[in-house]
C-alpha positions in Angstrom: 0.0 0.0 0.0 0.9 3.5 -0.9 0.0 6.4 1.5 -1.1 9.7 -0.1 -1.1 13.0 2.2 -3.9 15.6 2.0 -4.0 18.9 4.2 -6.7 19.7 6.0 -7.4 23.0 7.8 -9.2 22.9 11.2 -12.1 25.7 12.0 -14.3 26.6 14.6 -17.4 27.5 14.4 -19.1 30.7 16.2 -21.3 28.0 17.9 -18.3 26.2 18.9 -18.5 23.1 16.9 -14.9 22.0 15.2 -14.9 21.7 11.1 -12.4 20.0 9.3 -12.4 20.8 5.6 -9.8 18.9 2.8 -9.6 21.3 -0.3 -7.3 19.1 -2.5 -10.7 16.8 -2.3 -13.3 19.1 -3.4 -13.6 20.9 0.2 -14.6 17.5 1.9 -16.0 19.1 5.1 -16.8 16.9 8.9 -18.2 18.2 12.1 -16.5 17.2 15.3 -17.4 18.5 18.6 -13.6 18.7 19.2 -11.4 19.7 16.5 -9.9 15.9 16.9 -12.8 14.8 16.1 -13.5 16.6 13.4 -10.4 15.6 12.0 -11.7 11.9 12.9 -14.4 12.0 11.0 -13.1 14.0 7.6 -10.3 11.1 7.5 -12.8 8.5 7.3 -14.9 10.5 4.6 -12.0 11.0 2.6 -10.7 7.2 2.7 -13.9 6.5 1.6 -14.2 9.0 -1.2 -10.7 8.2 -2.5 -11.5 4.9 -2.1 -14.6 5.1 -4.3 -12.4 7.2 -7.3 -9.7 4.8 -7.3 -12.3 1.7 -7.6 -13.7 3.5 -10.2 -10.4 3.1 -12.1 -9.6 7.0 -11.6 -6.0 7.7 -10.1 -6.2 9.2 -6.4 -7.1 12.9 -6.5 -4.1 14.8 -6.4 -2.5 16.8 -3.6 -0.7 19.5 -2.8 2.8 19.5 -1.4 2.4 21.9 2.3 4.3 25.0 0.5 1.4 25.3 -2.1 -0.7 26.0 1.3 -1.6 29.3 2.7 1.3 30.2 5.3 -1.0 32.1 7.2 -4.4 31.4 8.9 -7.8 32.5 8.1 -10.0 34.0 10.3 -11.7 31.0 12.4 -8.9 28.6 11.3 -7.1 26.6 14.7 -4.6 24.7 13.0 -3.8 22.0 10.2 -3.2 18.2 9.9 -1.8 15.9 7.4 -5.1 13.4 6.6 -3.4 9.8 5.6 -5.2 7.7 2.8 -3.9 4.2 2.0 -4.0 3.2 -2.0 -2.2 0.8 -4.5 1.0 2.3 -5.8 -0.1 2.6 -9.1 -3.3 4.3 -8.2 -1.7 6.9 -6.4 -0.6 8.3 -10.1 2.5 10.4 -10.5 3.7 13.0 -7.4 3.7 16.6 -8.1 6.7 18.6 -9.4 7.5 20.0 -6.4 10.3 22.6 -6.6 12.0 24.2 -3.3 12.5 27.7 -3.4 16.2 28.9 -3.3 
């Protein structure tokens, strides 16, 4: 198995409740009443939804490498975290030219 990284950014809501949203896979979006649970629940949503393009005979949805994210927060943002999704090698398609800055 081949693990593919996706970024997720953590918010909180004015009611309190704890959203975590994945853009690289169409702004996949889970509630948590803690912002560990939200995360919680947004990995299993995207394993699934990954899971469901790949069995489909897509390639993974690609993602972005963490120097294509925002380097600064949004307004009700609380944090990040790296989401892991397990595929087959070859479904995870071809990694992104990433270039480091000089």
């Amino acid at each position: 198995m081949y693990r593919i990284w996706y970024w997720a950014t953590i918010d909180r809501e004015s009611d309190g409740r704890f959203v975590a949203n994945i853009p690289d896979l169409g702004d996949l979006a889970a509630y948590g009443t803690s912002d560990k649970d939200a995360v919680a629940h947004v990995t299993d949503l995207a394993r699934e939804q990954v899971r469901t393009v790949v069995e489909a005979g897509q390639p993974a949805p690609p993602r972005r490498h963490f120097s294509e994210m925002p380097s600064h927060l949004h307004s009700k943002e609380i944090g990040r975290a790296i989401i892991p999704v397990e595929v087959e090698r070859n479904a995870a398609g071809a990694a992104p030219p990433y270039h480091l800055a000089s």
